[in-house]
PDB file of N, CA, C and O in Angstrom:
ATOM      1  N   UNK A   1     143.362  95.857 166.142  1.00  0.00           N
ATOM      2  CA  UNK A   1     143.403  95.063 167.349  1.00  0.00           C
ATOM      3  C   UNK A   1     144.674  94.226 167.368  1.00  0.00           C
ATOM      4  O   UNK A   1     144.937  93.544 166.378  1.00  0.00           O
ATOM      5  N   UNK A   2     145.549  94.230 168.516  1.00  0.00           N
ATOM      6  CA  UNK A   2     146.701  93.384 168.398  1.00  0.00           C
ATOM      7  C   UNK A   2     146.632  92.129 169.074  1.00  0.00           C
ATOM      8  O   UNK A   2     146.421  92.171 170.286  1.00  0.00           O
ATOM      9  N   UNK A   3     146.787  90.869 168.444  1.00  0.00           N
ATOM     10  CA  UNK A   3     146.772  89.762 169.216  1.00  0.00           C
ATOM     11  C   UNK A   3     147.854  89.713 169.896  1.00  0.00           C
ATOM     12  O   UNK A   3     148.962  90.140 169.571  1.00  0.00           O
ATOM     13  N   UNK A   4     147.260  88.726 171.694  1.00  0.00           N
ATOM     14  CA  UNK A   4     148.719  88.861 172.569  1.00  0.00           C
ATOM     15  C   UNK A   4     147.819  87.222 172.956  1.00  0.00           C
ATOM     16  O   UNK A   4     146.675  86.769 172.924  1.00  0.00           O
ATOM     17  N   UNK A   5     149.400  86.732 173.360  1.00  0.00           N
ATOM     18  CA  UNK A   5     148.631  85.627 174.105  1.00  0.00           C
ATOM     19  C   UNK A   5     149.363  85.675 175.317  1.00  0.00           C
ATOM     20  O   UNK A   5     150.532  86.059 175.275  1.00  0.00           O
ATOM     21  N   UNK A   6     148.730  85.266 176.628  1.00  0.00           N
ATOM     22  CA  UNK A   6     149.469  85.365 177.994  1.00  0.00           C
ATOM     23  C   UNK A   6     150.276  84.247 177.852  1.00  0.00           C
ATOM     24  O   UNK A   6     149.782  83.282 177.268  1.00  0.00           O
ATOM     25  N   UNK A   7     151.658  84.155 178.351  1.00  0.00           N
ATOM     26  CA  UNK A   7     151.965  83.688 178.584  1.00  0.00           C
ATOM     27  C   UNK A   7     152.415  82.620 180.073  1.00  0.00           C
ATOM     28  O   UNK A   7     153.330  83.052 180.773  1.00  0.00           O
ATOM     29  N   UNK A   8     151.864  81.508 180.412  1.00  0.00           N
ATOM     30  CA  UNK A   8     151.375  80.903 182.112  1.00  0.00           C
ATOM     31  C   UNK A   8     152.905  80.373 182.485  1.00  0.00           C
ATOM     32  O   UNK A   8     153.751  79.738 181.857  1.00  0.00           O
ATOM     33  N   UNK A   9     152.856  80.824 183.531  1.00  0.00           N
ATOM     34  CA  UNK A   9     154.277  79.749 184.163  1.00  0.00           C
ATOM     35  C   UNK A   9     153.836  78.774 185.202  1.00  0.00           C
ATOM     36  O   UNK A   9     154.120  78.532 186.375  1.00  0.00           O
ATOM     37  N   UNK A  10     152.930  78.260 184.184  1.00  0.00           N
ATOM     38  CA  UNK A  10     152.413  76.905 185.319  1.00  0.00           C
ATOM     39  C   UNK A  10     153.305  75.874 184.881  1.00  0.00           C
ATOM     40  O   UNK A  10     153.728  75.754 183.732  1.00  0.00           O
ATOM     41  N   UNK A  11     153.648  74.914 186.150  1.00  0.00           N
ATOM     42  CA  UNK A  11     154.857  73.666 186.360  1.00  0.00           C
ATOM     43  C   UNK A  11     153.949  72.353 185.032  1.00  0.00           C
ATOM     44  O   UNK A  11     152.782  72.040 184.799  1.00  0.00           O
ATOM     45  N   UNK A  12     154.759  72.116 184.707  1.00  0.00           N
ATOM     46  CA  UNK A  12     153.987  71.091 183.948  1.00  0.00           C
ATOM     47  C   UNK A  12     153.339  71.695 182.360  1.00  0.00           C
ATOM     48  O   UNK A  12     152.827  70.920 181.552  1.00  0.00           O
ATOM     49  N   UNK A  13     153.432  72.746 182.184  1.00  0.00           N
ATOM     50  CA  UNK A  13     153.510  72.601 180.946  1.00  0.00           C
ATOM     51  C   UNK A  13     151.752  73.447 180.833  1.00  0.00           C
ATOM     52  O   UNK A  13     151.265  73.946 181.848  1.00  0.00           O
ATOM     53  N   UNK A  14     151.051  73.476 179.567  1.00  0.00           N
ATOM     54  CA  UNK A  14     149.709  74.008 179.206  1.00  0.00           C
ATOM     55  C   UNK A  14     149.752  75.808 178.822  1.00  0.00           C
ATOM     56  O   UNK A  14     148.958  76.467 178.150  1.00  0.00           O
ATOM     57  N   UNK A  15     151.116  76.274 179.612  1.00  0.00           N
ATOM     58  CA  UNK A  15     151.188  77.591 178.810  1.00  0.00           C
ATOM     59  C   UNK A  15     151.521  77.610 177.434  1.00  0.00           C
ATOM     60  O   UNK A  15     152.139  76.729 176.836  1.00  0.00           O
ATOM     61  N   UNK A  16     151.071  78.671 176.964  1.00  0.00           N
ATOM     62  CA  UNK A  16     151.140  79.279 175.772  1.00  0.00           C
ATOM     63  C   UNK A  16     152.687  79.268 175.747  1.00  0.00           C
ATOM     64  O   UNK A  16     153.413  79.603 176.682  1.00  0.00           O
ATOM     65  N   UNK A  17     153.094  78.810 174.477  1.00  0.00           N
ATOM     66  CA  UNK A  17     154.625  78.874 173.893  1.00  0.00           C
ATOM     67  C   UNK A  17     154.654  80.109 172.749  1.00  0.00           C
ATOM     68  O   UNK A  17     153.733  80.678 172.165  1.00  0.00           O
ATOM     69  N   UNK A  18     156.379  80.303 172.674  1.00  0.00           N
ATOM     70  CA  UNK A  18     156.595  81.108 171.875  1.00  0.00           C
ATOM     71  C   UNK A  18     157.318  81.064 170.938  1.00  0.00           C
ATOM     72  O   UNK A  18     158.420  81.556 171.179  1.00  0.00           O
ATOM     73  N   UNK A  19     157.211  80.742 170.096  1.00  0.00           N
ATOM     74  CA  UNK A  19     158.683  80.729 168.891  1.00  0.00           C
ATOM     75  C   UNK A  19     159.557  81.816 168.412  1.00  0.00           C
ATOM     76  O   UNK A  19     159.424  83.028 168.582  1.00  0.00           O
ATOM     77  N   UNK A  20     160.219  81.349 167.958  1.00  0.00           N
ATOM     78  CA  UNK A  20     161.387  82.190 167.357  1.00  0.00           C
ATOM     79  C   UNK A  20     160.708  82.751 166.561  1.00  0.00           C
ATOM     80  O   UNK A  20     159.803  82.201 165.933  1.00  0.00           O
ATOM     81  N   UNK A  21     161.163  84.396 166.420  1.00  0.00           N
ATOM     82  CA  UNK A  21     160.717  85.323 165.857  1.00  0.00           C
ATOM     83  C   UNK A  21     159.437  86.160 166.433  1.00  0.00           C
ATOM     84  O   UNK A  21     159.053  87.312 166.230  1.00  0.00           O
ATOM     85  N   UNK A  22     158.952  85.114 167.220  1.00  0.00           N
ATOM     86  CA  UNK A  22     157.958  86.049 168.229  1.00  0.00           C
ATOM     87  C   UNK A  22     158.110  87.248 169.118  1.00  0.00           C
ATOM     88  O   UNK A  22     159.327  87.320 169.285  1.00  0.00           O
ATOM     89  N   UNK A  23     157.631  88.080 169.680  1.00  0.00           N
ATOM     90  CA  UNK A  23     157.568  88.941 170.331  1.00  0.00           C
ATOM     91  C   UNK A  23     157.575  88.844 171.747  1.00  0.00           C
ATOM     92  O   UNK A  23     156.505  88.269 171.946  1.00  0.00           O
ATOM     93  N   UNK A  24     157.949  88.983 172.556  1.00  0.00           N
ATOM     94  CA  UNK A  24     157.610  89.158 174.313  1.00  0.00           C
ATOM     95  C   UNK A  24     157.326  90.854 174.634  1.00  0.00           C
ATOM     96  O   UNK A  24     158.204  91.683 174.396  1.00  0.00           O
ATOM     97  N   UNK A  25     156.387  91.122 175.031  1.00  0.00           N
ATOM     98  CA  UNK A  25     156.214  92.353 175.555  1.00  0.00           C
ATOM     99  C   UNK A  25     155.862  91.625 177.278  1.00  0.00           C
ATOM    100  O   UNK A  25     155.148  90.732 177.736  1.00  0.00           O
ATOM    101  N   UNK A  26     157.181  92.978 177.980  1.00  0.00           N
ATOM    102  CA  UNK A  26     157.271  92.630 179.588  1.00  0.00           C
ATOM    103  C   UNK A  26     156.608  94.004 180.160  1.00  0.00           C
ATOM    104  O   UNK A  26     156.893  95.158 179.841  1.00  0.00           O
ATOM    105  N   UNK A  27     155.773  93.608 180.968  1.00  0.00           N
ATOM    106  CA  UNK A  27     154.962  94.633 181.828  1.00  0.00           C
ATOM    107  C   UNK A  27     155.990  95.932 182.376  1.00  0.00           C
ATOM    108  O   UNK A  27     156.939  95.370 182.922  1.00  0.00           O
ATOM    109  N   UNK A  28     156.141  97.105 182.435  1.00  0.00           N
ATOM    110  CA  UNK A  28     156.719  97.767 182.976  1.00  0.00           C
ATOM    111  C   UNK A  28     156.936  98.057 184.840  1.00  0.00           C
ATOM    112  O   UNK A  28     156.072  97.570 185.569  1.00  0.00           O
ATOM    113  N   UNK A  29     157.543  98.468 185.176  1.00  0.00           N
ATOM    114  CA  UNK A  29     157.804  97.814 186.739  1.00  0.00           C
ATOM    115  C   UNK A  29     157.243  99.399 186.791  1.00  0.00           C
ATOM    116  O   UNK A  29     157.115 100.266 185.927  1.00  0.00           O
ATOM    117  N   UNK A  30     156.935  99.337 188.441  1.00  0.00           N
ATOM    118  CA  UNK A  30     155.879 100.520 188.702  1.00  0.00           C
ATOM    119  C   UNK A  30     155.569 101.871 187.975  1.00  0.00           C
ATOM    120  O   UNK A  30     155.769 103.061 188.218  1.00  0.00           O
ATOM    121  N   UNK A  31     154.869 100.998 186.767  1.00  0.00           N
ATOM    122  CA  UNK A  31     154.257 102.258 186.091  1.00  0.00           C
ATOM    123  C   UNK A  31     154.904 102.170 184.630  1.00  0.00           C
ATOM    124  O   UNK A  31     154.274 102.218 183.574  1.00  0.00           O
ATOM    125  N   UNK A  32     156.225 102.039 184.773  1.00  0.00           N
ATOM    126  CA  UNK A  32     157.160 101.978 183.525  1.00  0.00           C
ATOM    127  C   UNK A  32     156.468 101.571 182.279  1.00  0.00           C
ATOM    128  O   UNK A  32     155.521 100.801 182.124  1.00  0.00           O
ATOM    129  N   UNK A  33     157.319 102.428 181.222  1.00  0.00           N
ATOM    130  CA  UNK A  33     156.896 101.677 180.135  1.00  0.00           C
ATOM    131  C   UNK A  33     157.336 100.274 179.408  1.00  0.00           C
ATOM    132  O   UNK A  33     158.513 100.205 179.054  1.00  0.00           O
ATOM    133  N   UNK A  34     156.766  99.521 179.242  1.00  0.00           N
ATOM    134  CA  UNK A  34     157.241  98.315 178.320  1.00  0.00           C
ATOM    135  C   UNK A  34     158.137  97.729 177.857  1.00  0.00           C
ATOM    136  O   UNK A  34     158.623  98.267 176.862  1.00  0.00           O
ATOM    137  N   UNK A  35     158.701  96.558 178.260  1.00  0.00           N
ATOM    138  CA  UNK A  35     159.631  96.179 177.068  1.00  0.00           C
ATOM    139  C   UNK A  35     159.526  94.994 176.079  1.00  0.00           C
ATOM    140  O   UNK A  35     159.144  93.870 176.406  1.00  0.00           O
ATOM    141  N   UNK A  36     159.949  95.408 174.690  1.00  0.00           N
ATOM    142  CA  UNK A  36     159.532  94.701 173.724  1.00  0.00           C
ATOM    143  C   UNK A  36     160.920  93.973 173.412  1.00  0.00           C
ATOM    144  O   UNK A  36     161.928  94.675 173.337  1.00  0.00           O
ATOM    145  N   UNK A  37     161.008  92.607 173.228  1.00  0.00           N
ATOM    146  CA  UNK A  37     161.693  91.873 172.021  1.00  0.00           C
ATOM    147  C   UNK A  37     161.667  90.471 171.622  1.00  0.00           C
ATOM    148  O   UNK A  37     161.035  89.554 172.145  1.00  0.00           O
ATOM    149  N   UNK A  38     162.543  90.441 170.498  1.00  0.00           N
ATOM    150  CA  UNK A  38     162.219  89.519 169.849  1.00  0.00           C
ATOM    151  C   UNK A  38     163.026  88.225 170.382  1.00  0.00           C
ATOM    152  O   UNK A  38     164.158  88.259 170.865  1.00  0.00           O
ATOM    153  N   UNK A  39     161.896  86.612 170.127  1.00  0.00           N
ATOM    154  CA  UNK A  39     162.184  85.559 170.821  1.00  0.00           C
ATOM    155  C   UNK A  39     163.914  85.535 169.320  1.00  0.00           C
ATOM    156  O   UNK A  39     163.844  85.812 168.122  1.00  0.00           O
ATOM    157  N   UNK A  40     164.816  85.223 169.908  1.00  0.00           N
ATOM    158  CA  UNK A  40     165.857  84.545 169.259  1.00  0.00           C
ATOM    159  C   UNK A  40     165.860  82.729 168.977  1.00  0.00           C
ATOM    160  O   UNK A  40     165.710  82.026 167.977  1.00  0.00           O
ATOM    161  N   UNK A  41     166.120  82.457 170.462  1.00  0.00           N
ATOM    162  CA  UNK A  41     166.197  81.292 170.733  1.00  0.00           C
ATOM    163  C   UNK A  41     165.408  80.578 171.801  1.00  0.00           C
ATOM    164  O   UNK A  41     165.470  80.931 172.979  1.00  0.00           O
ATOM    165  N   UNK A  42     164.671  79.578 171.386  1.00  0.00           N
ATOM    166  CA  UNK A  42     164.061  78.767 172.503  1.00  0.00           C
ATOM    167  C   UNK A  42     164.996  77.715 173.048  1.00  0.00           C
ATOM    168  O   UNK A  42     165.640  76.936 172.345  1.00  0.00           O
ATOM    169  N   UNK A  43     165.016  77.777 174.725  1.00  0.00           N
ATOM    170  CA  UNK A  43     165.607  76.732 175.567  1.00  0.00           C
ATOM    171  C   UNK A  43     164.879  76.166 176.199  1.00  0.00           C
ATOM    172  O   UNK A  43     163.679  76.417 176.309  1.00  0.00           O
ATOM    173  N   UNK A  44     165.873  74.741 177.065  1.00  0.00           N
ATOM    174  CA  UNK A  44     164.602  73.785 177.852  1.00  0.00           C
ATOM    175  C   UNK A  44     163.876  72.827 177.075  1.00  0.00           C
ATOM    176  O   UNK A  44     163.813  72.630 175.862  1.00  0.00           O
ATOM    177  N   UNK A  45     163.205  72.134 178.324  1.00  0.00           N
ATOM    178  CA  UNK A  45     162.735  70.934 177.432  1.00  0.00           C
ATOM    179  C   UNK A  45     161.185  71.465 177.354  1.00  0.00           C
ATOM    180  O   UNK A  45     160.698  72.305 178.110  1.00  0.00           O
ATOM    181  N   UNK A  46     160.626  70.906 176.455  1.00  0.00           N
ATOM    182  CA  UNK A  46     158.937  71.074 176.558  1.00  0.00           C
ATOM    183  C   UNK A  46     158.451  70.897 178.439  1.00  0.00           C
ATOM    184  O   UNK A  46     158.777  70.288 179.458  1.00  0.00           O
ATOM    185  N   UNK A  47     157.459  71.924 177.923  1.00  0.00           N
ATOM    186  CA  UNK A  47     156.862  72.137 179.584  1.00  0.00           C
ATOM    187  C   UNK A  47     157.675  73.144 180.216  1.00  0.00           C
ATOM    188  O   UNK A  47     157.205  73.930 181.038  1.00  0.00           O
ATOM    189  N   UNK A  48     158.995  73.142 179.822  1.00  0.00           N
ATOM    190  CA  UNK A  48     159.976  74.191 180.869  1.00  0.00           C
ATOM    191  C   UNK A  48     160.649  75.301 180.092  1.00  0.00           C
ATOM    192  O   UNK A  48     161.647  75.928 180.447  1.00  0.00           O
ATOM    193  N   UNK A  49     160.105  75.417 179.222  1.00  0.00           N
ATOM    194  CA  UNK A  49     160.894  76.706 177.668  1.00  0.00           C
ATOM    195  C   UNK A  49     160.983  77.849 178.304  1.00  0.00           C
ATOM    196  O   UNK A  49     160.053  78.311 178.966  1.00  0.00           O
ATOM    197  N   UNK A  50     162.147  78.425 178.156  1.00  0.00           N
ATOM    198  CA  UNK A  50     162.715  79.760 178.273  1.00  0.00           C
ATOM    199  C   UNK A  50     163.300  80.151 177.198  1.00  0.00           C
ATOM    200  O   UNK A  50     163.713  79.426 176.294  1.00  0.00           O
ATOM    201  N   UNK A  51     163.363  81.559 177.281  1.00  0.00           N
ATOM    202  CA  UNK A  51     163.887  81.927 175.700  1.00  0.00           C
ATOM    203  C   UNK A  51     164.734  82.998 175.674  1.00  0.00           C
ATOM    204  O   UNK A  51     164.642  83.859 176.549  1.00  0.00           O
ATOM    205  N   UNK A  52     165.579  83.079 174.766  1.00  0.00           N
ATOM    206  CA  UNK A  52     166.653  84.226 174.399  1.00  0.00           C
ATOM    207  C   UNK A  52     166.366  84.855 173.633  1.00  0.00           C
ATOM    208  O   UNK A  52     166.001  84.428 172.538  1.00  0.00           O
ATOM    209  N   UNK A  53     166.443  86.365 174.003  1.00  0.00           N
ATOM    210  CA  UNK A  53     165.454  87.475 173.750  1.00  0.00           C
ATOM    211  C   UNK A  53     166.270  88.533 173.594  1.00  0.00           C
ATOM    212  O   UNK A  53     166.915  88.880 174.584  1.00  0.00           O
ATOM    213  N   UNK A  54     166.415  89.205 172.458  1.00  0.00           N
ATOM    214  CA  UNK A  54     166.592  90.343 171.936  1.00  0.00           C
ATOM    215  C   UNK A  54     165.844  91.296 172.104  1.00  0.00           C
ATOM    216  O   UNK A  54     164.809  91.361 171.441  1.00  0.00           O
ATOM    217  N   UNK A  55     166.194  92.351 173.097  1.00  0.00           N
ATOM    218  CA  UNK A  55     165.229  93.770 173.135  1.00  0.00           C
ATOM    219  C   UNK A  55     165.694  94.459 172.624  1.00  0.00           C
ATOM    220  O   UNK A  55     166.799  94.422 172.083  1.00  0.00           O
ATOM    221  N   UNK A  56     164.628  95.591 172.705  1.00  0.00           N
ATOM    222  CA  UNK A  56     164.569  96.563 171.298  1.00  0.00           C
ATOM    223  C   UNK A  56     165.578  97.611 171.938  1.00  0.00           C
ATOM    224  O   UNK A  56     165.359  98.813 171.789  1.00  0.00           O
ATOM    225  N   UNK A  57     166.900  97.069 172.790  1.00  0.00           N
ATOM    226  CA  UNK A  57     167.460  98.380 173.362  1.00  0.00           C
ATOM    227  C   UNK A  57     168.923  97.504 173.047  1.00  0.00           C
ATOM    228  O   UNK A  57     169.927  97.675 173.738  1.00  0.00           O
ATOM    229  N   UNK A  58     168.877  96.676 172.051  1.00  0.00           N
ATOM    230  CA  UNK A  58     170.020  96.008 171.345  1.00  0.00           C
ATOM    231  C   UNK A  58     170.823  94.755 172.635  1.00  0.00           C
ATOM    232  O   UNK A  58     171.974  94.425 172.349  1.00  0.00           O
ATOM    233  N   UNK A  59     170.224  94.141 173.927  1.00  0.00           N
ATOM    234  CA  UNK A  59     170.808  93.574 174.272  1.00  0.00           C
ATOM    235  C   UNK A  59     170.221  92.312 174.641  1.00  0.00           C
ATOM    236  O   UNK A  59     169.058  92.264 174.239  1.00  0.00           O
ATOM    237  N   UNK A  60     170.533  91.407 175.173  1.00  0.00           N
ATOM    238  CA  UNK A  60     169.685  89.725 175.145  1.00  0.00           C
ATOM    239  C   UNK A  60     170.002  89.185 176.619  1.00  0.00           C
ATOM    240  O   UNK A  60     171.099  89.233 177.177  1.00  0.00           O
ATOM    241  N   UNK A  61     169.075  88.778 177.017  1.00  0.00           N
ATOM    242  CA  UNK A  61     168.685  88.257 178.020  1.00  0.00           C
ATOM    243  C   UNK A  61     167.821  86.781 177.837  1.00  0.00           C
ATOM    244  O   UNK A  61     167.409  86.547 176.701  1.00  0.00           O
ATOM    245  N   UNK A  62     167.535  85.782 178.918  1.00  0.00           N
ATOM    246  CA  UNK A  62     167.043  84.643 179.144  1.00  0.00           C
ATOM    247  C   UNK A  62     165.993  85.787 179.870  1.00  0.00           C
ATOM    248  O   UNK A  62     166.211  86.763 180.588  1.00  0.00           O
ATOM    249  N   UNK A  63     164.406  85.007 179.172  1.00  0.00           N
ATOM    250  CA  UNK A  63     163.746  85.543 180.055  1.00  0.00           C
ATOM    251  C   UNK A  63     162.566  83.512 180.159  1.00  0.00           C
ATOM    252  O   UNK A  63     162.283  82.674 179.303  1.00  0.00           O
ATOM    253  N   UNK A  64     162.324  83.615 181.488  1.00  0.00           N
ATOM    254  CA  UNK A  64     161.622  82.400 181.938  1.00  0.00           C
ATOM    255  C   UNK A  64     159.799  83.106 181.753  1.00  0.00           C
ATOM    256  O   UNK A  64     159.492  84.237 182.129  1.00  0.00           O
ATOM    257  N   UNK A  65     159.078  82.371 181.272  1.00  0.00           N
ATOM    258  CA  UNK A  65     157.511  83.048 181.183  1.00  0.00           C
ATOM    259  C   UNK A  65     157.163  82.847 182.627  1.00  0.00           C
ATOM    260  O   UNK A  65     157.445  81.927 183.394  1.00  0.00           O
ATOM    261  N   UNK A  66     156.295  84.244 182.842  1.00  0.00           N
ATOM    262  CA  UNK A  66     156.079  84.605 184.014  1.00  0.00           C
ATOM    263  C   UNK A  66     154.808  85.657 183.871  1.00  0.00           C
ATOM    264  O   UNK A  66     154.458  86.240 182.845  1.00  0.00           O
ATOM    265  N   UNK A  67     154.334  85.718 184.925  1.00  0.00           N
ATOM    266  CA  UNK A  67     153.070  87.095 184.921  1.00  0.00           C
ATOM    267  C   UNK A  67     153.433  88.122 184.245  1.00  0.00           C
ATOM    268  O   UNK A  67     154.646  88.329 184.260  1.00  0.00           O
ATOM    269  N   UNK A  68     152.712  88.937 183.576  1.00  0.00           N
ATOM    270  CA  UNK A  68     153.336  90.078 183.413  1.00  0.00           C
ATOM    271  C   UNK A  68     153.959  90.176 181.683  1.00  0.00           C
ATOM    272  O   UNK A  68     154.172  91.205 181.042  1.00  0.00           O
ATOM    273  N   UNK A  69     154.146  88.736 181.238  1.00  0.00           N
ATOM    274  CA  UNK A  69     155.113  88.455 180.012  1.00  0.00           C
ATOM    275  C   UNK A  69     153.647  88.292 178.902  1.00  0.00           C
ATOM    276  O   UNK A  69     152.865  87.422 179.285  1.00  0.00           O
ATOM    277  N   UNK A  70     153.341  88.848 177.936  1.00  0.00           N
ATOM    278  CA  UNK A  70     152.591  88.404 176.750  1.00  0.00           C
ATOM    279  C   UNK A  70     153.553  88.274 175.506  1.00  0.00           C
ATOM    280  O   UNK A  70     154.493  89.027 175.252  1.00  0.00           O
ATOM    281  N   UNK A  71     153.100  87.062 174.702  1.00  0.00           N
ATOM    282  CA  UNK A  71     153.531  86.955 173.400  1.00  0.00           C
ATOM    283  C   UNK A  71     152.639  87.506 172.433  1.00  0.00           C
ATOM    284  O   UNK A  71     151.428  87.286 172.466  1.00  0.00           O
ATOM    285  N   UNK A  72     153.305  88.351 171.409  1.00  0.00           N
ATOM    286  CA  UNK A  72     152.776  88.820 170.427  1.00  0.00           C
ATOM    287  C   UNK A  72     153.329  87.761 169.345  1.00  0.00           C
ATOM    288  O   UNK A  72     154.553  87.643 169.388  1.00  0.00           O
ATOM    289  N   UNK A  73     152.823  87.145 168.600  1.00  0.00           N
ATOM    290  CA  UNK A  73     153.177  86.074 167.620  1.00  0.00           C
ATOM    291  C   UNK A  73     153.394  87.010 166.524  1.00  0.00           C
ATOM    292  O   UNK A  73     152.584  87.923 166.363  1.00  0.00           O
ATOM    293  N   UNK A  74     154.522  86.865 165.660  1.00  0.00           N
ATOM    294  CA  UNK A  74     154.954  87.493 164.545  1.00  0.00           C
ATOM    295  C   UNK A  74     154.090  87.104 163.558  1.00  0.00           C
ATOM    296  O   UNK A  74     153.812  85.920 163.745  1.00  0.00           O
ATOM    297  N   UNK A  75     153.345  87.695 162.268  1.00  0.00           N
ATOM    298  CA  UNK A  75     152.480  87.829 161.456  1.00  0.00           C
ATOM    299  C   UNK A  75     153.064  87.104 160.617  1.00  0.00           C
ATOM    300  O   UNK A  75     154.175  87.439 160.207  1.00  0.00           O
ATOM    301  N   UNK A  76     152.308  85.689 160.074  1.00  0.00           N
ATOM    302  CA  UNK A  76     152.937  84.702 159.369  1.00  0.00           C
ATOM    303  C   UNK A  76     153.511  85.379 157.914  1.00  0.00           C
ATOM    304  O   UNK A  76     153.679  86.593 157.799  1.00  0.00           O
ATOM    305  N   UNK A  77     153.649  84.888 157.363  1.00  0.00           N
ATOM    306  CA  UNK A  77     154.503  85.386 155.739  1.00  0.00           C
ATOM    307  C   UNK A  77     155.131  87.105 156.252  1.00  0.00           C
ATOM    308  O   UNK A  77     155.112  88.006 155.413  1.00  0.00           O
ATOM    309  N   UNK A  78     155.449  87.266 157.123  1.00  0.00           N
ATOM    310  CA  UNK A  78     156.263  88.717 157.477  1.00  0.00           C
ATOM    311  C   UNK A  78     157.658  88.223 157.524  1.00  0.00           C
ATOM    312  O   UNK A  78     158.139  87.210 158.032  1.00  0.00           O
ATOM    313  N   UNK A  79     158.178  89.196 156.865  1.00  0.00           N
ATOM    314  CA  UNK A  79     159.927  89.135 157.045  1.00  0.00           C
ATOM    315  C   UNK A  79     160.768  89.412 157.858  1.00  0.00           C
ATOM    316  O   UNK A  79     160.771  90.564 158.291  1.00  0.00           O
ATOM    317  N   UNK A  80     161.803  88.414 158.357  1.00  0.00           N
ATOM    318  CA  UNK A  80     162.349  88.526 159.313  1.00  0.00           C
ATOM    319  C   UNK A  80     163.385  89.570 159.332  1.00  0.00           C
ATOM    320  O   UNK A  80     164.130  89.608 158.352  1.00  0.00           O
ATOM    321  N   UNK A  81     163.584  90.539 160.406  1.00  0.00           N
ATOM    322  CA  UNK A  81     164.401  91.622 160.220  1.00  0.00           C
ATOM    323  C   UNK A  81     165.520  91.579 161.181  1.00  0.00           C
ATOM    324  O   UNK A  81     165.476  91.831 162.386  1.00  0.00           O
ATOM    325  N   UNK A  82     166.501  91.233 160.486  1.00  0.00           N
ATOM    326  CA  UNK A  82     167.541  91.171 160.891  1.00  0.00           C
ATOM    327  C   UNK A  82     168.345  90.049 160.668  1.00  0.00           C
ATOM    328  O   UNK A  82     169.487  90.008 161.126  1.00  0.00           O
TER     329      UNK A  82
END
């Protein structure tokens, strides 16, 4: 079973955060398959975090949490790759 947590883009804060080294898996756009990567860097102040994100297709983007976005939390004592 894989844990995901949704991630909310409600104003004010109460969504689920993500840390560095975490995962974002983004819903695929009509139908598409998935995209996975890893949180780099968290931006913003609390309540408003966006993050810099390494996908698994080697390039980085700011992605803002939104519908569609789940965090997969990286498995504590796992090694960081890369």
């Amino acid at each position: 079973m894989r844990t995901e947590r949704k991630v909310r883009a409600a104003a004010g804060g109460g969504g689920v955060e993500a840390r560095v080294g975490d995962w974002l898996e983004a819903r695929g756009i009509h139908g598409g398959s998935p995209r996975r990567g890893e949180v780099i860097e968290i931006l913003g102040s609390a309540g408003h975090e966006h993050y810099r994100v390494l996908w698994d297709e080697q390039h980085e983007s700011i992605v803002f949490p939104a519908d569609g976005v789940a965090v997969i939390p990286r498995r504590r004592g796992a090694a960081h790759a890369g």
